[in-house]
PDB file with one MODEL, atoms N, CA, C and O in Angstrom:
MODEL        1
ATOM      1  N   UNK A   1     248.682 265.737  71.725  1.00  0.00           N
ATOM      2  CA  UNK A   1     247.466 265.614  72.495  1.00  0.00           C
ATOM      3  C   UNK A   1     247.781 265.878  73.967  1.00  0.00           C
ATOM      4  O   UNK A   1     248.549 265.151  74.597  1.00  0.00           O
ATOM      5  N   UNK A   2     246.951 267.314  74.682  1.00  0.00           N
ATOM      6  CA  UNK A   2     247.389 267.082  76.019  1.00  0.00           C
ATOM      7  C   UNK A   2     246.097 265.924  76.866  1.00  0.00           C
ATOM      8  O   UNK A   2     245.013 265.406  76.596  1.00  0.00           O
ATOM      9  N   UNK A   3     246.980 265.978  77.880  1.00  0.00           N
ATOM     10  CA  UNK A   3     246.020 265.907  78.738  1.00  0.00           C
ATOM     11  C   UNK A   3     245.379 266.410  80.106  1.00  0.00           C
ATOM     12  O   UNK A   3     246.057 266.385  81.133  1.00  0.00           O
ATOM     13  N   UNK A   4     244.328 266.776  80.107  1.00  0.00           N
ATOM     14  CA  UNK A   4     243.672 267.836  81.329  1.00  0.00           C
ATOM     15  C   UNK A   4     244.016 267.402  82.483  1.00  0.00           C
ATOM     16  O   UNK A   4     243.352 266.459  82.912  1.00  0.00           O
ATOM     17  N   UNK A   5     245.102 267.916  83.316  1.00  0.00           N
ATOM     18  CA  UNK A   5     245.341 267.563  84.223  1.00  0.00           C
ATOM     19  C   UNK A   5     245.257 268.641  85.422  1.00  0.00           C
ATOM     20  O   UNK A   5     246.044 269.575  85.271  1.00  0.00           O
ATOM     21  N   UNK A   6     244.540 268.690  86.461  1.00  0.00           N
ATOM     22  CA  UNK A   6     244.404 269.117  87.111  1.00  0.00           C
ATOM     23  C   UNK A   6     245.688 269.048  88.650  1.00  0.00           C
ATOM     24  O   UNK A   6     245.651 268.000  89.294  1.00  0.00           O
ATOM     25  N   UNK A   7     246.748 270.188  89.137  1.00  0.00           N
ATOM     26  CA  UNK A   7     247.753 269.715  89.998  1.00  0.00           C
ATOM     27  C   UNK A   7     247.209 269.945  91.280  1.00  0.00           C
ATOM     28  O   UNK A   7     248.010 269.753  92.195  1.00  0.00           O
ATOM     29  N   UNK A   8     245.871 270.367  91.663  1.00  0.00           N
ATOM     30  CA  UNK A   8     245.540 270.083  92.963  1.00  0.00           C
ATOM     31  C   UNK A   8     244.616 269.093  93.207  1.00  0.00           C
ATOM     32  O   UNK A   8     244.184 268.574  94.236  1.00  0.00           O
ATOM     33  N   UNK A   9     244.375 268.921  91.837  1.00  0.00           N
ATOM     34  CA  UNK A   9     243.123 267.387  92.251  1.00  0.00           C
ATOM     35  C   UNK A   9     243.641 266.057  92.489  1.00  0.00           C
ATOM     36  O   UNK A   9     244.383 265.501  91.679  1.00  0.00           O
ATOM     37  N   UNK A  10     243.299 265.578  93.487  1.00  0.00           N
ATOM     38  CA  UNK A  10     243.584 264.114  93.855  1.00  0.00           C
ATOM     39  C   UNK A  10     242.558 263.135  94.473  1.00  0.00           C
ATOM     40  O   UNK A  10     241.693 263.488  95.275  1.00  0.00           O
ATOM     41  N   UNK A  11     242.711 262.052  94.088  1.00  0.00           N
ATOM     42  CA  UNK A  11     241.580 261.634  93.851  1.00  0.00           C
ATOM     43  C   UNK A  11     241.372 260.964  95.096  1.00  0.00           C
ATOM     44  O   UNK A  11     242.321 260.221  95.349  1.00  0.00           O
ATOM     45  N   UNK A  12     240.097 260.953  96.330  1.00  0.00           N
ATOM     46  CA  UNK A  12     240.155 260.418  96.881  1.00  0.00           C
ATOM     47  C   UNK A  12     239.792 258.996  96.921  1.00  0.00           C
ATOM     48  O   UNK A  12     238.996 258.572  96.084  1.00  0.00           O
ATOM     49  N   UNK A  13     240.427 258.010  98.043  1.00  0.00           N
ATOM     50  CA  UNK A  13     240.239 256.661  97.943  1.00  0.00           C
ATOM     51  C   UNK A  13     238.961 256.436  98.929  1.00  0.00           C
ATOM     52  O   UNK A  13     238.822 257.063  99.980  1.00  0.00           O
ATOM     53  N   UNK A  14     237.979 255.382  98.410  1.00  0.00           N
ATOM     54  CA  UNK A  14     236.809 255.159  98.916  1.00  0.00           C
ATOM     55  C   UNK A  14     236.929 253.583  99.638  1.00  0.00           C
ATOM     56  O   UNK A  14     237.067 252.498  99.073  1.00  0.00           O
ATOM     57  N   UNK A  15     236.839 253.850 100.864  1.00  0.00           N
ATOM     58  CA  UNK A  15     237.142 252.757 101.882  1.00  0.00           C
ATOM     59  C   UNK A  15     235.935 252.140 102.802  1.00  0.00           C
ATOM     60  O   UNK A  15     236.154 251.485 103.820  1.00  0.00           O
ATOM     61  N   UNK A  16     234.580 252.455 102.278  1.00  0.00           N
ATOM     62  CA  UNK A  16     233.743 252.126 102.453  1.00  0.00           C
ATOM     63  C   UNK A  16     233.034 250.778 102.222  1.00  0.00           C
ATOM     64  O   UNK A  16     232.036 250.368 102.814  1.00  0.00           O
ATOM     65  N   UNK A  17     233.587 250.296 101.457  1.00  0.00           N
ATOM     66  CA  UNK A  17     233.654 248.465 101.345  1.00  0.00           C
ATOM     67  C   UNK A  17     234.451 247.982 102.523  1.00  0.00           C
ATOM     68  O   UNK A  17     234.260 246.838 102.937  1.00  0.00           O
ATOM     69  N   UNK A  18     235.477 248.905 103.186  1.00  0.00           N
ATOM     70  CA  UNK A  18     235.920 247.872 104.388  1.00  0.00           C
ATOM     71  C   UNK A  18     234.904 247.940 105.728  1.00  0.00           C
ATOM     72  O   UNK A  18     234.896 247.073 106.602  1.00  0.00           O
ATOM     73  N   UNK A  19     234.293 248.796 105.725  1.00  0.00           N
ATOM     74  CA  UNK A  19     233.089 248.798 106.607  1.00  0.00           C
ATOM     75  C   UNK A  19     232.562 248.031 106.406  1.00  0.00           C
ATOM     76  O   UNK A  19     232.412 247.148 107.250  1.00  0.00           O
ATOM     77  N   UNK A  20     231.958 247.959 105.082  1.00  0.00           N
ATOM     78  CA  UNK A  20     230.663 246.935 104.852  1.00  0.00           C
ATOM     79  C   UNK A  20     231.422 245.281 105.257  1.00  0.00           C
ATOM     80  O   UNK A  20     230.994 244.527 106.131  1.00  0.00           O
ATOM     81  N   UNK A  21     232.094 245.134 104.756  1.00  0.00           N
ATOM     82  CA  UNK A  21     233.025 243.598 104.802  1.00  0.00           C
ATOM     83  C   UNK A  21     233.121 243.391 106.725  1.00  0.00           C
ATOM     84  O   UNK A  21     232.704 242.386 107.299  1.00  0.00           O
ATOM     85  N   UNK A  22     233.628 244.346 107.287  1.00  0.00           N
ATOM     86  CA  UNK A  22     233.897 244.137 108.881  1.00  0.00           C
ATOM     87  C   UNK A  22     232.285 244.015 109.350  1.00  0.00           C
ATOM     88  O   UNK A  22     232.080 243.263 110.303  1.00  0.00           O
ATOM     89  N   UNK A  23     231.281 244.606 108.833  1.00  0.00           N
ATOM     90  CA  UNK A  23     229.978 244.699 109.781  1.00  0.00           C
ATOM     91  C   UNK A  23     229.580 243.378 108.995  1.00  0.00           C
ATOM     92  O   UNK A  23     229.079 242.518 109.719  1.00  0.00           O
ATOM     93  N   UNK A  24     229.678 243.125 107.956  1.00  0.00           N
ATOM     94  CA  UNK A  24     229.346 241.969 107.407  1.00  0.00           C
ATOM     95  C   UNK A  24     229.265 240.793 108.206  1.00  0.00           C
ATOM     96  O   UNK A  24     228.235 240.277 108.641  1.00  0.00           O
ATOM     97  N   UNK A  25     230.720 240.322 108.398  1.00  0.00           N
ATOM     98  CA  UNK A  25     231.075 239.230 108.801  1.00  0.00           C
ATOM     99  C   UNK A  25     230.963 239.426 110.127  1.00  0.00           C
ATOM    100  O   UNK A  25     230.907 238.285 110.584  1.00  0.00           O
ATOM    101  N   UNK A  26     230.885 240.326 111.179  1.00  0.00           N
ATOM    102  CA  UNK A  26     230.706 240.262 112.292  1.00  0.00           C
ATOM    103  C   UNK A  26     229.319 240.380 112.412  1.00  0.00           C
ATOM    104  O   UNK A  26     228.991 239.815 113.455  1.00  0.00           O
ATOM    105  N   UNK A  27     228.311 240.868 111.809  1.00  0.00           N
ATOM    106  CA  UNK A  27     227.204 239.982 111.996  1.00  0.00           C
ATOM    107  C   UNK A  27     226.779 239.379 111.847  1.00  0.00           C
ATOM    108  O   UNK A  27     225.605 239.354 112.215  1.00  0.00           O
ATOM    109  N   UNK A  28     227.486 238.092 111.005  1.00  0.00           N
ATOM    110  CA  UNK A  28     227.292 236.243 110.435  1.00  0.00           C
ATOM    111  C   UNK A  28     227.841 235.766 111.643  1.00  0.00           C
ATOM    112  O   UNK A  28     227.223 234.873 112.223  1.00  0.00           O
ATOM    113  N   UNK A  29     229.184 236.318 112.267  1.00  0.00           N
ATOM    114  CA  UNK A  29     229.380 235.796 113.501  1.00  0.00           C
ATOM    115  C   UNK A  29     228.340 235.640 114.565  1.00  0.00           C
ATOM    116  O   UNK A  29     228.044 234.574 115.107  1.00  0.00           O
ATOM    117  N   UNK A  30     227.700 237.072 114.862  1.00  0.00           N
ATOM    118  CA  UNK A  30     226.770 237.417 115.846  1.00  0.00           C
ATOM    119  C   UNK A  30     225.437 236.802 115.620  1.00  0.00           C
ATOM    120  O   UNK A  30     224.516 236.970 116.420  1.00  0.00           O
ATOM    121  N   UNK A  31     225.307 235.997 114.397  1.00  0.00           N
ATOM    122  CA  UNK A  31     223.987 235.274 114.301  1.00  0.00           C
ATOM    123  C   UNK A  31     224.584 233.982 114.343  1.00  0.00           C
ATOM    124  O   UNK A  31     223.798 233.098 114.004  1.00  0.00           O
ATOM    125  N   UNK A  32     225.593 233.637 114.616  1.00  0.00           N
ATOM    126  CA  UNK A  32     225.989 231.900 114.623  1.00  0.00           C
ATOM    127  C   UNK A  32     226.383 231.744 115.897  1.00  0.00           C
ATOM    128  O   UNK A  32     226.238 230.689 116.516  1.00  0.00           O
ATOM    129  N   UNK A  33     226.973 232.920 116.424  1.00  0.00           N
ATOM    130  CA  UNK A  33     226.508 232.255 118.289  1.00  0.00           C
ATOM    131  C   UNK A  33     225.625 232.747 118.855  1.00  0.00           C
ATOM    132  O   UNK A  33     226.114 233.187 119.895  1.00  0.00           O
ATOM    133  N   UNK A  34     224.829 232.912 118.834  1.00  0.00           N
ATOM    134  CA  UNK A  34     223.378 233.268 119.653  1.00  0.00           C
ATOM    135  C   UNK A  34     222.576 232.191 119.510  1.00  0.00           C
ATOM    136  O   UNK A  34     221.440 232.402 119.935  1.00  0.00           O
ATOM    137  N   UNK A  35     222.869 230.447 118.793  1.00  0.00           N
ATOM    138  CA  UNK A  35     222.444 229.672 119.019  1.00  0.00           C
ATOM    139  C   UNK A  35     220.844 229.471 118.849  1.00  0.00           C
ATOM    140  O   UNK A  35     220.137 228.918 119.691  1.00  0.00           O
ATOM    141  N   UNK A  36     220.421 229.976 117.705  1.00  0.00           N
ATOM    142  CA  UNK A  36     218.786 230.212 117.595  1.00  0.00           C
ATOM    143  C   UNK A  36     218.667 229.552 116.590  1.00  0.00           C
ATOM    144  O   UNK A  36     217.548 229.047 116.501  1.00  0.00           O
ATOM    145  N   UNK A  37     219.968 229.117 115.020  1.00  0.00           N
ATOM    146  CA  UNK A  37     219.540 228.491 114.172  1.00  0.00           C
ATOM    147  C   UNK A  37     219.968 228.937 113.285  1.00  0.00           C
ATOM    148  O   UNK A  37     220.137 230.150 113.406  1.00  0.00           O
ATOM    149  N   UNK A  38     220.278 228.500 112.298  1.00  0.00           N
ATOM    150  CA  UNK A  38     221.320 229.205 111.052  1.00  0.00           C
ATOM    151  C   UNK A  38     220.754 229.858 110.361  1.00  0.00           C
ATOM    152  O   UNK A  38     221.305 230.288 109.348  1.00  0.00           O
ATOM    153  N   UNK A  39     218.727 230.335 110.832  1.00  0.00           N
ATOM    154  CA  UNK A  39     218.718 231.576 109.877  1.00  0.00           C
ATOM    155  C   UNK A  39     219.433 233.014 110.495  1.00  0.00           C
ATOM    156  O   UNK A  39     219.764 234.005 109.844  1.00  0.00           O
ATOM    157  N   UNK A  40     219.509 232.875 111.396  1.00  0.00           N
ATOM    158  CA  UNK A  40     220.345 233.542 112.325  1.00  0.00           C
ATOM    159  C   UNK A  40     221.467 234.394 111.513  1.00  0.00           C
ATOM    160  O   UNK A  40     221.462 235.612 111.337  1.00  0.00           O
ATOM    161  N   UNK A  41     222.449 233.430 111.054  1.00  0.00           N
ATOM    162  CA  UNK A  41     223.654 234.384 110.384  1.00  0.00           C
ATOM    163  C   UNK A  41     223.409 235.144 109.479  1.00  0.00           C
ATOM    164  O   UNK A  41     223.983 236.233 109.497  1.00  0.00           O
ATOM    165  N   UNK A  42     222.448 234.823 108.349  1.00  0.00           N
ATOM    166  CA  UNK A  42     221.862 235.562 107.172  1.00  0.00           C
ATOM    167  C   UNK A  42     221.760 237.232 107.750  1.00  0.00           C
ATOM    168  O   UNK A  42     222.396 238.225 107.396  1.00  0.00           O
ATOM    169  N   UNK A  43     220.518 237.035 108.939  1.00  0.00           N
ATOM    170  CA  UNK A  43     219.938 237.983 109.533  1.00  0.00           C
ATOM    171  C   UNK A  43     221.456 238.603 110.538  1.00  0.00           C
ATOM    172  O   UNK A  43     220.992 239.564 111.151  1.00  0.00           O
ATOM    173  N   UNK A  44     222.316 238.524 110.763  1.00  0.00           N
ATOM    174  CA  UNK A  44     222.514 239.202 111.979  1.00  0.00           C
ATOM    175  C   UNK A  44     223.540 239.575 110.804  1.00  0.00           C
ATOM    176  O   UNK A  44     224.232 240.483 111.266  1.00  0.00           O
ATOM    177  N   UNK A  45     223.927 239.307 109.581  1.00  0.00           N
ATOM    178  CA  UNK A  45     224.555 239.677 107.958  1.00  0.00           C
ATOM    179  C   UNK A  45     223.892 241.400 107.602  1.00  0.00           C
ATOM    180  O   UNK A  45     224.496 242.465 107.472  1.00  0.00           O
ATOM    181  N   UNK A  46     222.816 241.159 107.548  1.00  0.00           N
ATOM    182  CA  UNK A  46     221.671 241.820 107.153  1.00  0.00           C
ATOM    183  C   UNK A  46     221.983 243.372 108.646  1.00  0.00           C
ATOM    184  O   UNK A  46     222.549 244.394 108.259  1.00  0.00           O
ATOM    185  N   UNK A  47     221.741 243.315 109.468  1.00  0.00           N
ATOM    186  CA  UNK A  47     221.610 244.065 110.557  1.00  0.00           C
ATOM    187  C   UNK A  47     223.053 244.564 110.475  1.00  0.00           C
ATOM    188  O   UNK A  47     223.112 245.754 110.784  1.00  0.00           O
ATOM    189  N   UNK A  48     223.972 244.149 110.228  1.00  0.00           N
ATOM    190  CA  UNK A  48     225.552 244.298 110.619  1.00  0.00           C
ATOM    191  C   UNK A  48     225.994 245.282 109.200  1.00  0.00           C
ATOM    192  O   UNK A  48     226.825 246.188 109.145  1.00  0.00           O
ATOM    193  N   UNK A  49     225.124 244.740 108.129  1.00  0.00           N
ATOM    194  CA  UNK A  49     225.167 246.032 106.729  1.00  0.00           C
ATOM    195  C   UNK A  49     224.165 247.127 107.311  1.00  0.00           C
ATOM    196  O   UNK A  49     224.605 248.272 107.207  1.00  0.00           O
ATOM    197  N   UNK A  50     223.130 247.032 107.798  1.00  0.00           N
ATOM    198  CA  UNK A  50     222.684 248.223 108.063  1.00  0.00           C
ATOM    199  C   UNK A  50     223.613 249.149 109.302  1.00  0.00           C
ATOM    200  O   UNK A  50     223.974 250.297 109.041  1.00  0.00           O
ATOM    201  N   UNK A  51     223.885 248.600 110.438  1.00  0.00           N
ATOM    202  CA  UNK A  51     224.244 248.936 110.483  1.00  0.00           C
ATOM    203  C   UNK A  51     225.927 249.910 110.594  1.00  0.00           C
ATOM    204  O   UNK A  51     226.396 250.800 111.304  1.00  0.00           O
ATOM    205  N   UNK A  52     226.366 249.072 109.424  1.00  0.00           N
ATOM    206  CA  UNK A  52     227.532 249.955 108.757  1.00  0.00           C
ATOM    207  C   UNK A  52     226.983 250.994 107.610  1.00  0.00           C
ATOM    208  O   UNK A  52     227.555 252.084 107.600  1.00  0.00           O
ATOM    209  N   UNK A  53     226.132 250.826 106.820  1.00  0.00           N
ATOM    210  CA  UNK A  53     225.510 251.895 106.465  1.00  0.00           C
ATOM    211  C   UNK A  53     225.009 253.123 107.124  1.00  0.00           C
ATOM    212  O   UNK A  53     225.056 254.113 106.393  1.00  0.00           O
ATOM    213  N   UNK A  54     224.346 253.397 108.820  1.00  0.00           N
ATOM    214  CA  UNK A  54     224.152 254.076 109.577  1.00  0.00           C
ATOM    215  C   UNK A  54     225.640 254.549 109.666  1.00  0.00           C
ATOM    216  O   UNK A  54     225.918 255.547 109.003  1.00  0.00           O
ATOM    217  N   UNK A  55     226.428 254.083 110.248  1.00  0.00           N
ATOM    218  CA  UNK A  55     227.492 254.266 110.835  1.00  0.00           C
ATOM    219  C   UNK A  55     228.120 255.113 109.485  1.00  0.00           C
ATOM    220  O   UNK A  55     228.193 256.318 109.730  1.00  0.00           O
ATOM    221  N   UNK A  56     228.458 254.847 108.497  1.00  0.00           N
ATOM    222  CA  UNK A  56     229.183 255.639 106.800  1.00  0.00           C
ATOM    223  C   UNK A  56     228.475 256.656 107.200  1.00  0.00           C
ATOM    224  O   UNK A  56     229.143 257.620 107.575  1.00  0.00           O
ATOM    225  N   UNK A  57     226.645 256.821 107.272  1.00  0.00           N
ATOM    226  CA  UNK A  57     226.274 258.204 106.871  1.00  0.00           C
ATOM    227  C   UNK A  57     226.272 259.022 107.943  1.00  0.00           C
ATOM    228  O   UNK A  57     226.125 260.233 107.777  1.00  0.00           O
ATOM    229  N   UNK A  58     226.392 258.621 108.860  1.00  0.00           N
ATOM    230  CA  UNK A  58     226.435 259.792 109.717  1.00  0.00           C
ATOM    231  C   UNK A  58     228.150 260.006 110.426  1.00  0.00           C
ATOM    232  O   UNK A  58     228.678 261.117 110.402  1.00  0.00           O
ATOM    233  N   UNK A  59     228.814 258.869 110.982  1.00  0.00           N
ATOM    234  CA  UNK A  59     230.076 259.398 111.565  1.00  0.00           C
ATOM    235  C   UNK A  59     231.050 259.351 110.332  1.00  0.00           C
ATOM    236  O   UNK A  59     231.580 260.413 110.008  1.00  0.00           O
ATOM    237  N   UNK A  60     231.192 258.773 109.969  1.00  0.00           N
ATOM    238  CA  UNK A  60     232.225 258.925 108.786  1.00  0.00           C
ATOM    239  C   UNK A  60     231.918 260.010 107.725  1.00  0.00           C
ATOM    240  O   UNK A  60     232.635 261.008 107.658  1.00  0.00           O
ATOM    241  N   UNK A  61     231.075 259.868 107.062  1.00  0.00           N
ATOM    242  CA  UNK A  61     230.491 261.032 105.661  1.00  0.00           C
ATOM    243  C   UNK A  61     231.018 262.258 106.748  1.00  0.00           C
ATOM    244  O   UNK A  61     231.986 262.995 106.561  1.00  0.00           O
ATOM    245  N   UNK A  62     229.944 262.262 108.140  1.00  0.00           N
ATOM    246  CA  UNK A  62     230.147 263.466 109.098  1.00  0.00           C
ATOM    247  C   UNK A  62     231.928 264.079 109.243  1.00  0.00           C
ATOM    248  O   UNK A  62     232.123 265.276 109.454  1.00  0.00           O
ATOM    249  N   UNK A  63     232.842 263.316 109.130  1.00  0.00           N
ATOM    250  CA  UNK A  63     234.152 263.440 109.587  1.00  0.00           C
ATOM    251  C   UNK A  63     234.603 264.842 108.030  1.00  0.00           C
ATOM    252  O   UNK A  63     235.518 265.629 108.272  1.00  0.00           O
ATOM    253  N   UNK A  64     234.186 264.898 107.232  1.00  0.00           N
ATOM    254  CA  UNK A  64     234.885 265.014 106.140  1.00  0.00           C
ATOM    255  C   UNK A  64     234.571 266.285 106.091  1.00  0.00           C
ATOM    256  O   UNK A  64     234.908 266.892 105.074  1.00  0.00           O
ATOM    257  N   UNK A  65     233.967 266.901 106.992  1.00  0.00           N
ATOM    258  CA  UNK A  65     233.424 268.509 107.202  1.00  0.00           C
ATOM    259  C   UNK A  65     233.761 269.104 108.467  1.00  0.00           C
ATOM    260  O   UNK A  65     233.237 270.083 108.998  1.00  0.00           O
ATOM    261  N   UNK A  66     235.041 268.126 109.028  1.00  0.00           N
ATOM    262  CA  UNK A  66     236.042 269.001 110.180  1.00  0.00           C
ATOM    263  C   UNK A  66     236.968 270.169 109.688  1.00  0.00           C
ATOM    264  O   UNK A  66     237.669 270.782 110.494  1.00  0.00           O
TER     265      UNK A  66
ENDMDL
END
C-alpha cells in the first residue's frame, strides 16, 4: 500500500488561536481596569476578539501575498 505523498507539500501551521488568546485576555484586562463594573471584562473580551479578527483578515491573511 503506498502512500500519496506529496515532496513539496508542507503543511502549514495555523497560529491564529494565538491572536485570538492575546486579544482575548487583553481585553478582560482592559475591561477590569477602566473601573465601570465587571460587565466590563466580558465586553472589552468581546471587542479584543473582534478586534483580532480585523487584525487576521487584513494584516496577517494580507502578509501571505508578499
Amino acid at each position: 500500500m503506498s502512500h500519496h505523498q506529496h515532496p513539496h507539500h508542507h503543511e502549514e501551521k495555523n497560529y491564529d488561536y494565538v491572536f485570538y488568546l492575546v486579544a482575548l485576555l487583553t481585553g478582560m484586562f482592559v475591561g477590569a481596569i477602566i473601573e465601570r463594573g465587571f460587565i466590563w471584562i466580558p465586553v472589552g473580551g468581546v471587542f479584543g476578539l473582534l478586534t483580532a479578527a480585523v487584525f487576521i483578515k487584513f494584516l496577517v491573511k494580507g502578509r501571505e501575498k508578499v
